[in-house]
N, C-alpha and C positions, 0 to 999 in steps of 0.2 A: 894597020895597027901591029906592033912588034907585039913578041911574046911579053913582056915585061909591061905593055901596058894592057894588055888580055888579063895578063896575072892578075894586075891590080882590078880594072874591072870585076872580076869572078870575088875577088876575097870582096871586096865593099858589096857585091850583090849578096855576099851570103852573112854578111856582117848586117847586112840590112832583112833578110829574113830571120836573121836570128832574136835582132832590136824587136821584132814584130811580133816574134813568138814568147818572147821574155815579157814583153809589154801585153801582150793578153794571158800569160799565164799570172801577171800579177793583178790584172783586172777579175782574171778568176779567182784570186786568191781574197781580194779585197771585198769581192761578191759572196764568198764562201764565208769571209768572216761578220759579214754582217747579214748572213742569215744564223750562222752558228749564236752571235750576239742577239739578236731577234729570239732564234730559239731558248736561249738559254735567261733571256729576260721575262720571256709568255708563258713560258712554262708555268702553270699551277699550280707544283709543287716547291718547297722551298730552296734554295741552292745559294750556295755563298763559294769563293774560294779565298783560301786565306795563305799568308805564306809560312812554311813547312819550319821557318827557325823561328821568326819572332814573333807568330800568332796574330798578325795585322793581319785585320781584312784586305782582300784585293776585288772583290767584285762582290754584287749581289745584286741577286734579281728580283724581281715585283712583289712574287710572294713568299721572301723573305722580308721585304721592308713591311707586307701589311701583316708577318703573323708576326716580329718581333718591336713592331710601333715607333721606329726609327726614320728618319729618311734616308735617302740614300749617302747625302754626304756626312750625314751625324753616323752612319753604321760606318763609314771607309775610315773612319777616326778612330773605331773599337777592337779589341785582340777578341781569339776568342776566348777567352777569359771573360769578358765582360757579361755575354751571354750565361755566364752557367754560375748556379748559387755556391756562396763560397765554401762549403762541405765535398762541389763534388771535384772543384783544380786537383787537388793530388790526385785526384787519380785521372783525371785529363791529363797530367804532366804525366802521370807514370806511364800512358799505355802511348804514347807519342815514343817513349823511350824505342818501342817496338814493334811499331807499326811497319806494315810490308810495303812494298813500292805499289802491288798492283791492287785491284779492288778489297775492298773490305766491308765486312757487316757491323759494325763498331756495336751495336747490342743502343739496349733503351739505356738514356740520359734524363736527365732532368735537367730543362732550361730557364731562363729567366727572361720575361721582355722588358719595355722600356717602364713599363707603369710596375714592374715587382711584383708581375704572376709569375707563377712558377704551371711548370708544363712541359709533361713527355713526350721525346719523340724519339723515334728509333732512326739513326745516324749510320748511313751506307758511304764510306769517303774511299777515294785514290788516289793514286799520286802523279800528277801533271805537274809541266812546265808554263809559268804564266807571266810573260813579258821578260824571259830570258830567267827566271829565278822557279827556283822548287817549289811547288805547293800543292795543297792538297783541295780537289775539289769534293765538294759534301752536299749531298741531297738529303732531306728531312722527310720524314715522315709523322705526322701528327698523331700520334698513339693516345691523347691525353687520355680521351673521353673514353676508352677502352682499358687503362690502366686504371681511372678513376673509377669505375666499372669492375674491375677485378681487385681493388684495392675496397672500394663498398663490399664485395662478395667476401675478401677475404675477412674486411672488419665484422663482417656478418656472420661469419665460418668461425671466427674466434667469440664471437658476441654466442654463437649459438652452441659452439664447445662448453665455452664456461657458465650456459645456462645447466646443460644436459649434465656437467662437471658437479654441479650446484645443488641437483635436484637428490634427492634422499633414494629412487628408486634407478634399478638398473635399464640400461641402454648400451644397445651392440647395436653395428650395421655389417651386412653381408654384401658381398659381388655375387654377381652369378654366379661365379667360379666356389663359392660358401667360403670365401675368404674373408679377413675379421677387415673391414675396416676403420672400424672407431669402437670405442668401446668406455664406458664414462667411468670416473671413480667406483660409483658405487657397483657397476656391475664388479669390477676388478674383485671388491670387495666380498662380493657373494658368494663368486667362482671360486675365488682364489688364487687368482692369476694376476700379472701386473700385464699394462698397457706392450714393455716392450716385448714382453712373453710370447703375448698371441698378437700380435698387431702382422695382420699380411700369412697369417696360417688358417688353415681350412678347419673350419669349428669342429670335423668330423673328428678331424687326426688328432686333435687337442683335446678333445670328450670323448674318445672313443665309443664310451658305454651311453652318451647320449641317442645312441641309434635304439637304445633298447625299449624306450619310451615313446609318445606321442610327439616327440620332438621332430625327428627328422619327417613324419608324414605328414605332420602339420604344416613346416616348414616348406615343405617343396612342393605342397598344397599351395599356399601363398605367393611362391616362385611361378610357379607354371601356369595357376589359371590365374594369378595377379589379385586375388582375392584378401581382405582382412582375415585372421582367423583370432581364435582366443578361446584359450583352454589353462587350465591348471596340469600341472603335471610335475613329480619328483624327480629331483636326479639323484637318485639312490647312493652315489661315489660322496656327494655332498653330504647327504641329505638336507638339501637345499630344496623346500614345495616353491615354484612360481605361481605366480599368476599371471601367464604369458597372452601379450595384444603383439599379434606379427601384421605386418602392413608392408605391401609391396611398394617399393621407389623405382626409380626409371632404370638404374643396374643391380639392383638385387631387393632385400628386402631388412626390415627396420624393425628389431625387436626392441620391446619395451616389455620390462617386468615388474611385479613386487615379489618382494620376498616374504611370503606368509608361511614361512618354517611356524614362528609363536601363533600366530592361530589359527595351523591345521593343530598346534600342540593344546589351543584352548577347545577349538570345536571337540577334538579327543578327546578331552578331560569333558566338556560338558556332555560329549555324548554317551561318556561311560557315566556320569553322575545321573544323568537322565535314566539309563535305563539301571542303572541300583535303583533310583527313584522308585519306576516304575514297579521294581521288583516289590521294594518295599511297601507300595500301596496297593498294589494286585494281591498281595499276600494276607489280605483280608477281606472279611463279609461286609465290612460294613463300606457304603456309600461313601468316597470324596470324590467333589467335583467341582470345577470353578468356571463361574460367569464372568463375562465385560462388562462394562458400562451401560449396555444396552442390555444387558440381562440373559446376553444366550451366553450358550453355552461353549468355554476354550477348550474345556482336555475334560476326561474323567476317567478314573480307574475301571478295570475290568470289571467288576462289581456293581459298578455303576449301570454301563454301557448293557451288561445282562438286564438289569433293571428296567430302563431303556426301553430292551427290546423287547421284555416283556409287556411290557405297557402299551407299546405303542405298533409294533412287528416292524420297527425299522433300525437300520445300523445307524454307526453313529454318524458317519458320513449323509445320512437320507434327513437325520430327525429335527425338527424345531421346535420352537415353546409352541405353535399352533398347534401341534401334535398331542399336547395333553390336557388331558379335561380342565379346564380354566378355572373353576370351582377350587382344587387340590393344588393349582398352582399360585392360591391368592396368599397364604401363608409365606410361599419363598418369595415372591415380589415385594411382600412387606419386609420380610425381614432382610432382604437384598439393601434396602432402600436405609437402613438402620445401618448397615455393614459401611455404606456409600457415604456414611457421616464421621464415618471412622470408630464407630463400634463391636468390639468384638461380645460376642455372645453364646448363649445357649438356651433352649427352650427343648421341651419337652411336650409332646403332644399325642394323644389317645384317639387311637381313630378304631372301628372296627371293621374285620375282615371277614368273611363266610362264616359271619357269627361269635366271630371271637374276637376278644379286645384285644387290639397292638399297641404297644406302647415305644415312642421311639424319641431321641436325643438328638436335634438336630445342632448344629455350633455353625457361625459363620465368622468369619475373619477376613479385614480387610489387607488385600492384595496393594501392597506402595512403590511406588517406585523410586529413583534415584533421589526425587527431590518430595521426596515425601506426600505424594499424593495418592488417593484410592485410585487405581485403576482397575480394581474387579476385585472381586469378592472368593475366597475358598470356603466351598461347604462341607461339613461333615455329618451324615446319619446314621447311627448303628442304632439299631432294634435293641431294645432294653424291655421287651415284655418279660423276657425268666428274670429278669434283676429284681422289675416291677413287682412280680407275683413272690418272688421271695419274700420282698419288702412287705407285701401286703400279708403276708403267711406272718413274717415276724413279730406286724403290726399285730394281727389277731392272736399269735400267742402273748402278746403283751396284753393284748387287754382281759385274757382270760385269767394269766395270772395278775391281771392287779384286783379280779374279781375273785378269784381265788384269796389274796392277803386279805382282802378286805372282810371274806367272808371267816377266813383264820381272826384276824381283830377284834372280831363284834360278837358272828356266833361263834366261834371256838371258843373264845375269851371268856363268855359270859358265864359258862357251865363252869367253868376249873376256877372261877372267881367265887361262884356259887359252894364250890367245892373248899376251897380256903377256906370261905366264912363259916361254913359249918363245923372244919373242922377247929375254928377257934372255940365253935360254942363245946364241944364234948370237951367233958370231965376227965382226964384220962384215971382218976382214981374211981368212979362209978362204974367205967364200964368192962365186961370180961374180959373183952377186945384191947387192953387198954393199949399193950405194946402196938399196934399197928395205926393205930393216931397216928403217931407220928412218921410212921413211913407213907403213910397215903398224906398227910400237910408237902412231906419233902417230894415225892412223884407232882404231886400238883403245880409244887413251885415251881419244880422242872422242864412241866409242859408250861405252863405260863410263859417261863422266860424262851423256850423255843419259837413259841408263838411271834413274844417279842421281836425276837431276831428275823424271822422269815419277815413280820412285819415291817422294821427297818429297811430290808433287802429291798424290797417291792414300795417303795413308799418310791422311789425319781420314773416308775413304771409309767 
């Protein structure tokens, strides 16, 4: 064999291992793409690839046809435009304007299937070549039920702002960190702060002076051992009184207030009216006291309560109507019972003590409430024995002087009557006396008509 047919031998032997080697790398090639096709049809997850300029689908695998209810040849007919509701294309055209060649997170979409549900998912796409042209492959991820979920939370979160918004009393939330993180109309209102003011600042540094109160101990009471707490307390800078319920949440803790500024300012006023009150009924001897319905006893003056204790040796805290001799108590159970009908009254009654007669003014009045009903009775008793004994002194000089006129009337009268008539019978020319006739007629007249008058006087005795 010459060189020239060696040559050609060698080139066809390697012309024929090369045939051999091309010819199984395309067997590999052709085995590689129909497991990559295998993989990328089994996959789970959903995967579509579409082309990069006119949005025509170019593939899709199994669980894209079952989550968007197409088949395979009714989806290779659609852009992707068809999948998505028609609110959200401009801005699928606009972020296409600038998408990168290599991987991307493309963020949550909202898509559409074949029956017009709507449904999130969050969109991971890159940029491949697919049968000689640009395109982009896109894996899905089904977010729905997790956004429908945060989208419930959130309507729940607005649902529950604009209840807390709504409600007449105040409401803050704290972080751990004592940071404001919500805080409702009305607190804004009480404070004095608005929402952007303190929204994200530490309650501390924005009240400074609320460390001076029950505030911060209570507070980090609530924080630390996770406990309810609830107290009242001022904040002086305000003078704003709460009526503070703190309750621990999972990162910090959740105040709720009222605002009873008007009535710590009514309790003040009732409690100074109370004790004027009390001034004013302690500031006498005589007996008030007031019963229930049931007959015992609500409050009584100092006066009383001596009384009381006199009677019985117990406070007023110890004592009940079993306490006093039941005989002395049939009086006030009746006339209780007359108050209870809506009678106000007074009665007078004589009792005697270590020999001596008392005499005393009791009064009862019925206690009504809003709607006009007795709900207990006020009693009054002051002692009227010196009134009594004057009355009866006064009585007795009445009757001495109407025995007195009477006895002016009859015997005084009848002598100086006697007296006149005598002096009509004398003569005044017989007798030597004659001039004095008539000054004893004129004295008699005198005393006569005195008589008279005292008698008049004494006659309504």
């Amino acid at each position: 064999m010459d060189f020239t047919s060696a040559a050609l031998a060698f080139i066809l032997i390697i012309g024929l291992v090369h045939y051999f080697q091309v010819r199984k790398q395309l067997q590999n090639l052709k085995t590689s793409g129909e497991d990559y096709k295998r993989l990328f049809d089994n996959i789970p997850t959903p995967m579509y690839i579409y082309d990069d300029h006119t949005f025509r689908f170019l593939a899709v695998n199994d669980a894209a046809i079952e989550q968007y209810g197409y088949s395979r040849e009714e989806f290779l007919q659609l852009r992707l435009t068809d999948i998505r509701p028609p609110e959200e294309i401009p801005a699928l055209i606009e972020i296409h304007k600038e998408l990168p060649k290599g991987h991307l997170n493309a963020g949550r979409w909202l898509h559409i299937n074949k029956a017009g549900q709507r449904f999130y998912v969050n969109v991971y796409t890159h940029y491949t070549v697919f049968e000689g042209n640009g395109a982009r492959q896109v894996l899905l991820v089904n977010i729905d039920e997790k956004m429908r979920a945060e989208q419930i939370v959130n309507e729940k979160s607005a649902e529950l702002e604009n209840i807390l918004d709504s409600i007449t009393d105040g409401f803050y939330a704290l972080n751990s960190h004592w940071e404001v993180t919500f805080i409702n109309k009305a607190a804004e209102q009480a404070l004095s702060c608005s929402r952007a003011e303190i929204m994200g600042k530490n309650l501390w540094d924005f009240f400074p002076r609320s460390r001076e109160g029950r505030f911060y101990t209570e507070y980090e009471r609530a924080m630390t051992e996770r406990v309810s707490v609830h107290f009242e307390e001022l904040y002086a800078p305000l003078g704003v009184w709460g009526l503070m319920n703190v309750y621990p949440t999972k990162n910090g803790i959740a105040v709720y207030f009222v605002d009873i500024s008007e009535q710590k300012k009514i309790q003040e006023k009732i409690y100074n009216d109370g004790q004027n009150l009390r001034a004013i009924i302690n500031n006498t001897h005589d007996l008030i006291w007031s019963v229930d319905r049931q007959s015992q006893i609500i409050t009584g003056n100092q006066a009383f309560w001596d009384r009381v204790k006199e009677l019985t040796g117990k406070n007023e805290d110890e004592v009940t109507n079993d306490d006093f001799v039941q005989d002395r108590l049939k009086v006030f159970f009746e006339s209780y019972e007359r108050a209870f009908k809506g009678e106000a009254f007074s009665i007078v009654r004589q009792r005697e003590i270590e020999g001596k007669q008392v005499y005393e003014e009791l009064s009862f009045n019925p206690i009504r409430d809003l709607h006009d009903q007795v709900i207990g009775v006020n009693c009054f008793l002051r002692d009227i024995t010196e009134s009594q004994e004057h009355l009866h002194r006064i009585e007795d000089q009445n009757k001495r002087l109407r025995e007195i006129a009477w006895i002016q009337s009859h015997r005084v009268r009848a002598p100086v009557a006697n007296i006149l008539g005598l002096v009509q019978l004398c003569d005044p020319n017989d007798s030597p006396n004659a001039e004095l006739i008539p000054m004893i007629k004129a004295a008699a007249e005198g005393l006569d008509q005195v008589i008279k008058e005292i008698t008049a006087l004494t006659d309504d005795l």
